[in-house]
Residue, then its C-alpha position, 0 to 999 in steps of 0.5 A: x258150565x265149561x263154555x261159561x267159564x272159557x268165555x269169561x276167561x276171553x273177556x277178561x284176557x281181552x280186557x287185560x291187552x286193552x289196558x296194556x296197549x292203552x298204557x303204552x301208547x306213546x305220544x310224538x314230540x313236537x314243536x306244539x306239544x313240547x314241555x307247555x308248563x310256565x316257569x313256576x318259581x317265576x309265575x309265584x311272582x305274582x303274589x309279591x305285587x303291592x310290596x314295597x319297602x319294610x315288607x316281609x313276604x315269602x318268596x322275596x328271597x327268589x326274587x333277590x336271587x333273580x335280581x343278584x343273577x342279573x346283576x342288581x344285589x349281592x348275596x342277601x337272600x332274606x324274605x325283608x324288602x330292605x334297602x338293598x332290594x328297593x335299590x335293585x328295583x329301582x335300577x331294573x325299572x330304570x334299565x327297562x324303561x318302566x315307571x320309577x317307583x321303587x315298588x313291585x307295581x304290577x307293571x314291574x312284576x309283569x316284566x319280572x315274569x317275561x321269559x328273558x336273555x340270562x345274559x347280566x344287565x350289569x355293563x360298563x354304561x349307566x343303568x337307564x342308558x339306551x344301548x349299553x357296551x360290555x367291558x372289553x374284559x367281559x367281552x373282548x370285541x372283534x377288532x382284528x378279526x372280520x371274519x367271525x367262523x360259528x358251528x353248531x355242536x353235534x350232539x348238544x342239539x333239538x329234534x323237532x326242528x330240521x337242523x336245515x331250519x336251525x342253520x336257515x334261522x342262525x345265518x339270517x340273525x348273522x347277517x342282520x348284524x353282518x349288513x351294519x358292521x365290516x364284520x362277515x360270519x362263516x359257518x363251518x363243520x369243525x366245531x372245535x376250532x369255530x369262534x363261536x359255539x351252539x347248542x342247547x342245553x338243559x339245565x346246569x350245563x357246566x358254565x355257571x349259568x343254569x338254565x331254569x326250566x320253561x320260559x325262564x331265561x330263555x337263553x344266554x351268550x358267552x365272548x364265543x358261545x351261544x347257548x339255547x334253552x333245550x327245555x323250550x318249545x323253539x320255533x321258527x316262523x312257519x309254527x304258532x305256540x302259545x308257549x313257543x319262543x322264535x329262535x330267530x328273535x333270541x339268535x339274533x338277540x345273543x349275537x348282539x351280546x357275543x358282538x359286545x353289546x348289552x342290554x337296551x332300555x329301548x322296547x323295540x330293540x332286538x337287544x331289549x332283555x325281555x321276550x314275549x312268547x309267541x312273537x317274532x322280533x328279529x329285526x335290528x333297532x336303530x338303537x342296535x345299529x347305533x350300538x353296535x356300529x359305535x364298536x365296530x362302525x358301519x358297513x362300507x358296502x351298504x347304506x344304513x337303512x331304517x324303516x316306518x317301524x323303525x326297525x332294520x332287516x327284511x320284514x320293515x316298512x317302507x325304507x329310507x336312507x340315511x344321507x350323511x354324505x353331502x355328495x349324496x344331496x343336490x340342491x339340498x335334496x336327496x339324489x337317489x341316482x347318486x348313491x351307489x348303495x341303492x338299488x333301483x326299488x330303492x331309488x324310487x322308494x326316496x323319489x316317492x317319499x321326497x316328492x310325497 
């Protein structure tokens, strides 16, 4: 009977520390498995599809909300789908290139649910342009200054990505922009005295423009100020996610803004608001170059180059040079062995097209 009752006291004991150790495993952060929920109070838009005028359905009041931090309402958050919110819809189906109808159509409510910039779509340009400019005053540009200095902050930052990886992602979305402009970009360690400042951040953060949870506003831009999502899953191009955002794609999007450039109505431009997740768009549109060498005119050291995919940057299609120099032509005909911008790839690459 003793030995009955010691081993029932083993049992029990065993069974009480394979609960506790059960209880207290803990599972590594990582890229893969960090913060996977979608945004809720965006994913309830899905319930608003079909209305239109007149309507009076619960959640338009989030939905106003939205399009009053976008710039598209003033303060008017009631459930009613009155005047004030057809004319918002109608200007965002403008700015974004969708059909005009004045309706939450399901293609419209599928671009009110992609996670997005934070940056306002408002600009000094008219809604529906292509590339749009911020105001001076919203944006002051960066005409007397050629070399831009950044730094990241060193404790507003993530911890499942290198921070090697994150200065590797920042310094090529800088030199995207740097090999269409005059402009030069520096990294440096005194972040309190750099011209730009990075770092991610959760929630209200102190700038009036709060984060709202995962793949809401992915990111947002100040004149010398880029801000990340912490609550993201950010990953680089050696990770795939069904819920990671490339922080490429968004770094290079933010500076276009901190450079003084809007949002474009072009889908292929880097500086289109709206983001997919999973996929990688890093490279400059010609409607990015277009815009942002209106501001600050073209690099004197390098030719504009756009490619099959009509993008600019390293991972394009086959290259072409713009040749807006008659000096450039002969017999009116491209002369690749004239241009001092091309290297030899290159010079081949034009004889090849000219002769296909």
């Amino acid at each position: 009977m003793h030995m009955i009752f010691l081993f029932n006291i083993f049992v029990i004991v065993f069974l009480l520390q394979c609960v506790f150790h059960a209880n207290t495993t803990v599972t590594p952060i990582s890229p893969l498995n960090h913060n996977h929920n979608v945004n809720a109070t965006w994913h309830k838009f899905s319930e608003l599809v079909v209305a239109r005028k007149g309507a009076k359905l619960s959640g338009l009041s989030e939905l106003k909300k939205y399009f009053h931090r976008l710039g598209y309402l003033n303060d008017n958050f009631t459930d009613t789908f009155d005047d004030t919110l057809e004319t918002a819809v109608l200007n965002y189906q403008k700015k974004l290139g969708l059909p005009i109808t004045g309706t939450l159509d399901s293609n419209t409510v599928t671009e009110i649910m992609t996670p997005r910039c934070g940056v306002s779509d408002k600009t000094i340009d008219n809604l529906g342009s292509k590339y749009t400019i911020f105001s001076d005053f919203d944006y002051p540009k960066w005409d007397n200054q050629t070399e831009i200095t950044y730094a990241f902050s060193t404790k507003d930052m993530i911890n499942y990505l290198s921070f090697d990886d994150i200065q590797d992602v920042l310094r090529r979305s800088f030199s995207r922009w740097a090999s269409v402009t005059p402009l030069k970009f520096k990294e440096v360690d005194d972040y309190g005295n750099a011209d730009i400042k990075i770092g991610f951040y959760e929630g209200d953060h102190g700038d009036g423009q709060p984060f709202d949870g995962v793949l809401g506003f992915l990111a947002h831009a100040f004149p010398r100020a880029l801000h990340f999502d912490d609550a993201e899953t950010w990953v680089n191009i050696d990770y795939k996610s069904k819920v990671g955002v490339d922080l490429e794609s968004i770094a290079t999007h933010e500076i276009g803004h901190v450079l003084g450039l809007g949002h474009s109505s072009v889908e292929k431009a880097i500086m289109y608001p709206n983001f997919k997740r999973g996929v990688k768009k890093a490279d400059l549109n010609i409607d990015d170059v277009e815009g942002i060498q209106k501001i600050y005119g073209p690099n004197p050291n390098k030719a504009f180059v756009e490619s099959d995919s009509s993008s600019y940057g390293p991972e394009g299609g086959r290259s072409v040079v713009k040749w807006n120099n008659k000096s450039l032509l002969k017999n009116g005909k491209r002369n690749p062995n004239k241009n001092p911008f091309l290297d030899e790839c290159q010079k081949k690459q034009v004889s090849k097209v000219d002769k296909d």
